[in-house]
N, C-alpha and C positions, 0 to 999 in steps of 0.2 A: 687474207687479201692477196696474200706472192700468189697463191694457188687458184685463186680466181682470176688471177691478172695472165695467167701461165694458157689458163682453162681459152679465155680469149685471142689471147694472141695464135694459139694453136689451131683456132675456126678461121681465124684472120687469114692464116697463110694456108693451111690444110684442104679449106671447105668453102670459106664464103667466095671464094673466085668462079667456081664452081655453078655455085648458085646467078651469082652476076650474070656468068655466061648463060645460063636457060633463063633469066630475065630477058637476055638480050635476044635469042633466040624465038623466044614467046612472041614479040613485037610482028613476028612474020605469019603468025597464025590470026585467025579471025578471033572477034572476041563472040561468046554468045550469051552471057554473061544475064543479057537483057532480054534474051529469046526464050519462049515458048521452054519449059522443062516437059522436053519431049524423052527425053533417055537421061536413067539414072545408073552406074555406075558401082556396087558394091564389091571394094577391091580387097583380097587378101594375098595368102601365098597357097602355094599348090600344097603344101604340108600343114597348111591349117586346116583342112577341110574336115580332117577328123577330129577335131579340136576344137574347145569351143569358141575361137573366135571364125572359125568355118558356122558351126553350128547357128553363131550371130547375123552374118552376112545374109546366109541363106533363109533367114526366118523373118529378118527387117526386108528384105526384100519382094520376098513371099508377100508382106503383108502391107507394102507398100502400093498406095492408089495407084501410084506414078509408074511407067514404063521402064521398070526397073531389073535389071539382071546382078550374076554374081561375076566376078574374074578373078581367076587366081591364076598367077604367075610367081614361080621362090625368089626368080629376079627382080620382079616389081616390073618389067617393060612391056612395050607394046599393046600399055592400055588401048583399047578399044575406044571409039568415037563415041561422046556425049554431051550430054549439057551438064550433068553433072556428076559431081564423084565422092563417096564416101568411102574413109578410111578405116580400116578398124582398129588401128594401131599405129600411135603417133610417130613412128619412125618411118612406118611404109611413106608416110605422105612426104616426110624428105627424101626417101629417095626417088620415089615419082617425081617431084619435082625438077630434079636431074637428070630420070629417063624421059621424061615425055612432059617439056616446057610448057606446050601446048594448054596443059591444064592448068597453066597460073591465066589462062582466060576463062575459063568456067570456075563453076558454080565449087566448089570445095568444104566439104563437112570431116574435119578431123576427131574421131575419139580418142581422148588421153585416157589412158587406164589405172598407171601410177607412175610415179617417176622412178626412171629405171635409167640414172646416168651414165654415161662408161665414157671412154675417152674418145671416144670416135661422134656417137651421141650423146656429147655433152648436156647440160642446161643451157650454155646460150648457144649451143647446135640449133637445138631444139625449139626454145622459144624465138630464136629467129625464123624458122619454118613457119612455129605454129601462127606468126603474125601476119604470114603470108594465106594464111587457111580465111574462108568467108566466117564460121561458126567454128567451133572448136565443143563438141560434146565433153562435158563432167560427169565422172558417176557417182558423185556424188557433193557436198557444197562443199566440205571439206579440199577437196581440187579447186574446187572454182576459186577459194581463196586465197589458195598457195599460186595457184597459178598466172591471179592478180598481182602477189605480191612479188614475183621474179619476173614479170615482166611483159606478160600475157595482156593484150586489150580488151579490159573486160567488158567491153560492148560487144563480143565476140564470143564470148561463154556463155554457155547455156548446160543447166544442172539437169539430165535426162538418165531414171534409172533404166538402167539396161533390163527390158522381157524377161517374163517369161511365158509359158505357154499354158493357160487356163485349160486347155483339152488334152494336153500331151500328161502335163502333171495331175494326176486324180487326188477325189478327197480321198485320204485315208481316216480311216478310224484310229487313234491313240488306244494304250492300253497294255500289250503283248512284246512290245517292239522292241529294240535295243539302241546302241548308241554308234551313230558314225562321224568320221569324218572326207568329204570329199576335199579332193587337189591333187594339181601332179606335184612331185618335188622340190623344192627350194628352200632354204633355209631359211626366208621371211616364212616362212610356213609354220614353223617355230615346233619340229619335231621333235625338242624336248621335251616339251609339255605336250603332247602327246603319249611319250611313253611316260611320266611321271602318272598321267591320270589315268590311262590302260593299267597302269601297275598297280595303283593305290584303290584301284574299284575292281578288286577281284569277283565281285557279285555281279559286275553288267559284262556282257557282251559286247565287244567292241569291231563296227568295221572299216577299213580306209577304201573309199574308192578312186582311183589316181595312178599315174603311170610315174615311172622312174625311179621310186623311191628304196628299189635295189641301189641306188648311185649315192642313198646316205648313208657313210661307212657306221652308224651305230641304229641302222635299222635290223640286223639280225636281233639285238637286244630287244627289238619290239615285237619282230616277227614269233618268236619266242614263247611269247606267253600266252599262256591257255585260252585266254579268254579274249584273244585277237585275231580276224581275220583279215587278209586281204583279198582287195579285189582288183588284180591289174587288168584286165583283159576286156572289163568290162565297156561295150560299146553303148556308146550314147543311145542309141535305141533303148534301152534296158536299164535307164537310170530310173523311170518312171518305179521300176519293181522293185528295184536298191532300195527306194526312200521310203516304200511303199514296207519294209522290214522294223523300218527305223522310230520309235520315238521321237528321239531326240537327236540333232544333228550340231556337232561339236566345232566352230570355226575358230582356231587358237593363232589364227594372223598375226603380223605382225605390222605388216602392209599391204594393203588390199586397193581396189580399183571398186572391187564388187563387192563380197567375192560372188558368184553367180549362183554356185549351190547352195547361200544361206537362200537366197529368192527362191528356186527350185525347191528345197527342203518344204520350206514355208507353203510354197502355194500344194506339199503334198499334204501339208497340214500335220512337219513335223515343229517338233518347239525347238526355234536354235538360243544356243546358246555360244553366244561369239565376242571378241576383242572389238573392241571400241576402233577400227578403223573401217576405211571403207565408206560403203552407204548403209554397213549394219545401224549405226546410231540413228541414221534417218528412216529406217523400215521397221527399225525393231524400238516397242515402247516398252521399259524395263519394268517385268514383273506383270505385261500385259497380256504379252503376246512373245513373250520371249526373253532372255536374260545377256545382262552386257558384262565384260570386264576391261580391266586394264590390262592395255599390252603388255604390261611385264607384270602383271598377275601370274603369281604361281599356282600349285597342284590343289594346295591347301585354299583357295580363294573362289575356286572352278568348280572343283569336285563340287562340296554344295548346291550352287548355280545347279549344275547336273541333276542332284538330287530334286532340287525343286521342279527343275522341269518337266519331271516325270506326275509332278502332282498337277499342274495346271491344268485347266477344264475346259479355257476359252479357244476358240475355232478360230485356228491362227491362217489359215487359209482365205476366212473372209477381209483377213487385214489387208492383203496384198493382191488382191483380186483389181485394183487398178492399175497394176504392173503388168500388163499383157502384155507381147507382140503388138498385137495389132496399134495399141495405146502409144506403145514408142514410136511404130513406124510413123505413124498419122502425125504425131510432132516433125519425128523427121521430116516428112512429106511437107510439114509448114517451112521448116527451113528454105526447104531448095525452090519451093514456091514464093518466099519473100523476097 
């Protein structure tokens, strides 16, 4: 309760003055709120472009009917003129709010990914923004609930899995493949368990594709063994051939948004096998088309899962073939249309 009471008082004097003042400033702009969505908006930073929330922007946009472009700025300012604006990450759209008031008269679509509080954006930083947003994107229901219960208007939420790309990811054939795991770095990554089940399945072949993971001081113990490879350098261009190796695709989250390469794997028509957050529980039907566990599932609970994956027969790429680009944009496009 102190530390929630602390959490607030700290938006009170730090940030929401801030915000008041580009309320107050907005009032001078015209609203278009109610016009024509003639120009749409897809905002990131200039260092995301290689990344996949670059990779997002650029492919909802692509695939959107609407008069839609990308912009990336690391500052977030001098958004460009539109009617509408989508975010692809729920803090850029506080700090747009502060650079360029202007857009609390347009149209505003926020994607939340997962909660990632810190002291600067807090929770009630945050869901005070996000109450200022028209729609606020879920990736999956699990958000949408959490994000009802701290404070979020859930006439406002809307549950929309993030694409992917039915022509970019091929079928592959199962059979020959081995076992990966994609992501960059982070300790919700849970690269324990990673090397527990690298270590304990000295019979499969193991690959990570992901950047950073020099920066985990007990990844030399992973790098290590025989039957591991990395792959840091690999450009998203070239993930299609990554997955296109792989049987099986290992997601050992802890917390998750997506994650985006279980979707990817799957439509290459690998079997994942992942931790019960995210929108794996809503993509993957256990034992269907893929296998689940608990987040603090250990080596001994996983490994299994693995093995069985390797036996399954069903064509996991037809399960998620409604998860396209095109499919998300065309909702999107209903948003900024409503």
């Amino acid at each position: 309760m102190e530390s929630n009471l602390k959490e607030k008082l700290y938006f009170l004097f730090f940030h929401k003055w801030k915000y008041l003042w580009a309320i107050f400033r907005s009032k001078f702009s015209a609203s278009t709120k109610n016009n024509k969505m003639d120009s749409v908006v897809y905002v990131a930073r200039e260092k995301d472009k290689e990344w996949i929330f670059g990779a997002k922007v650029r492919r909802l946009s692509k695939n959107s009917t609407l008069n839609a472009r990308t912009y990336y700025h690391d500052k977030l300012r001098n958004l460009p003129e539109a009617n509408g604006y989508y975010f692809i990450y729920q803090n850029y759209f506080c700090r747009c709010i502060r650079s360029t008031p202007s857009i609390l008269n347009k149209k505003n679509i926020v994607m939340f990914t997962h909660p990632n509080w810190d002291k600067k954006y807090s929770k009630t930083h945050v869901v005070w923004c996000l109450n200022k947003a028209d729609y606020v994107i879920c990736l999956n229901s699990e958000i949408k609930m959490y994000l009802t219960q701290i404070g979020v208007r859930p006439e406002i939420l809307k549950v929309v899995h993030i694409g992917t790309c039915s022509t970019f990811f091929q079928h592959n054939e199962r059979g020959e493949g081995d076992v990966g795991f994609c992501s960059s770095f982070h300790l919700r990554k849970n690269p324990k368990l990673i090397y527990d089940i690298v270590k304990n399945m000295p019979h499969r072949n193991f690959h990570l594709i992901g950047q950073k993971w020099d920066n985990y001081e007990g990844f030399s113990t992973i790098k290590n063994l025989p039957n591991f490879k990395y792959h840091e350098e690999i450009p998203y261009e070239n993930y299609p051939e990554m997955y296109s190796k792989l049987d099986v695709l290992v997601s050992p989250s802890l917390l998750e948004g997506g994650p985006v390469p279980v979707l990817e794997a799957m439509m290459s028509n690998c079997v994942p096998v992942a931790s019960k957050t995210g929108y794996c529980t809503d993509v993957i039907n256990h034992n269907t088309n893929g296998f689940l566990f608990d987040v603090d599932a250990t080596f001994e609970e996983v490994v299994p899962l693995i093995e069985k994956a390797f036996e399954l027969k069903s064509d996991v790429r037809s399960t998620v073939l409604p998860y396209t680009w095109e499919n998300c944009a065309k909702t999107i496009d209903g948003l900024f249309l409503n």
